[in-house]
C-alpha positions in Angstrom: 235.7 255.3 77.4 238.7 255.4 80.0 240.9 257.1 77.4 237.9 260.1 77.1 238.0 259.7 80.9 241.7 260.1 81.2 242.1 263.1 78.7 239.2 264.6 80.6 241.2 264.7 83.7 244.4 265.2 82.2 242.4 268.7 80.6 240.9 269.7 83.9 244.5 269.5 85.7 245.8 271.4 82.3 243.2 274.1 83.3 243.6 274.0 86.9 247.2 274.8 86.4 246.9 277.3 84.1 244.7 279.3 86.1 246.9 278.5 89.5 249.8 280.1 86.9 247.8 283.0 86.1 246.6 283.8 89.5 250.5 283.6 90.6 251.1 286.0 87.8 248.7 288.4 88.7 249.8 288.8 92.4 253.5 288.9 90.8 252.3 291.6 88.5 250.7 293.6 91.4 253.2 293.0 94.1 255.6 294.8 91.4 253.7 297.3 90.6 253.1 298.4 94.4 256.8 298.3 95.1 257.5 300.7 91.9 254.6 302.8 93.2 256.1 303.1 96.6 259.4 304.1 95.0 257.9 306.8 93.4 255.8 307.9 96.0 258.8 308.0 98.3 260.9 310.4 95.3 258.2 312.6 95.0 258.2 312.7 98.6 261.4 313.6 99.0 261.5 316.0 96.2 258.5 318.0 98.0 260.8 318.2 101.6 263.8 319.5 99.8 261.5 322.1 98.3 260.0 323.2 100.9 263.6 323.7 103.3 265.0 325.3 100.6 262.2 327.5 100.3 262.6 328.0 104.0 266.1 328.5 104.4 266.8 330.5 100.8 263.5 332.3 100.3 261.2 331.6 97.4 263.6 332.7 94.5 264.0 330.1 92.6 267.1 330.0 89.8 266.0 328.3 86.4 268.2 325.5 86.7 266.7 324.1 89.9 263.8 322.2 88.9 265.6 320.3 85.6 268.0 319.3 88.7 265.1 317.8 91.1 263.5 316.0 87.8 266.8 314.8 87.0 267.6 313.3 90.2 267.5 309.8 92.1 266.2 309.5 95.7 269.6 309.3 96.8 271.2 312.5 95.4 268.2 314.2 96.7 268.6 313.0 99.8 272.5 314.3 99.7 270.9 317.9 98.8 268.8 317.3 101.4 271.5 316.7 104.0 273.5 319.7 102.8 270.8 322.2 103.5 271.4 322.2 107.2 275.1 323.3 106.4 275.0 325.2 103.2 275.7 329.3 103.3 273.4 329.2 99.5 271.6 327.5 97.0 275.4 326.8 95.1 276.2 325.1 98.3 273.6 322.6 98.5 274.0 321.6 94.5 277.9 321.9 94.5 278.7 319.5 91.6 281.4 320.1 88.7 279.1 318.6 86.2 276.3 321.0 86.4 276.6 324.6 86.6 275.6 326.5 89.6 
């Protein structure tokens, strides 16, 4: 009877920690999947402000190139393009970059 005893509580601490382990993986899971959400909330974000100035600044003319650039783009470079908006004379200014055509 002690041995049924024992393998009963060793299975009850096998469950507990199983479930402990999933519990931890589900918070894991979630806390990930709210930092990738953030990220992309925070590029689309970005993407929608450097729209909108160059909308403002350039008019609403948009050349065919632009928007396979935005899609294309990190936060970071958008936040470049961003930068050079305040300084750029046109649209070529604000993308300058030898590997894409203007």
């Amino acid at each position: 009877y002690e041995l049924y005893e024992k393998a009963g509580m060793a299975l009850t601490d096998a469950r507990g920690a199983l479930q402990e382990a999933r519990e931890e993986g589900e918070k894991a899971g979630l806390e990930k999947g709210r930092q990738q959400g953030e990220r992309i909330g925070e590029h689309k974000t970005a993407i929608a402000t450097l729209r909108r100035l160059l909308h403002r600044k350039f008019g609403p003319d948009r050349p065919a190139w632009l928007d396979q650039r935005l899609a294309g783009a990190g936060l970071e470079q958008i936040e470049t393009w961003t930068d050079r908006i305040l300084e750029a004379g046109s649209l070529a200014e604000v993308f300058v970059d030898p590997a894409w055509p203007a």
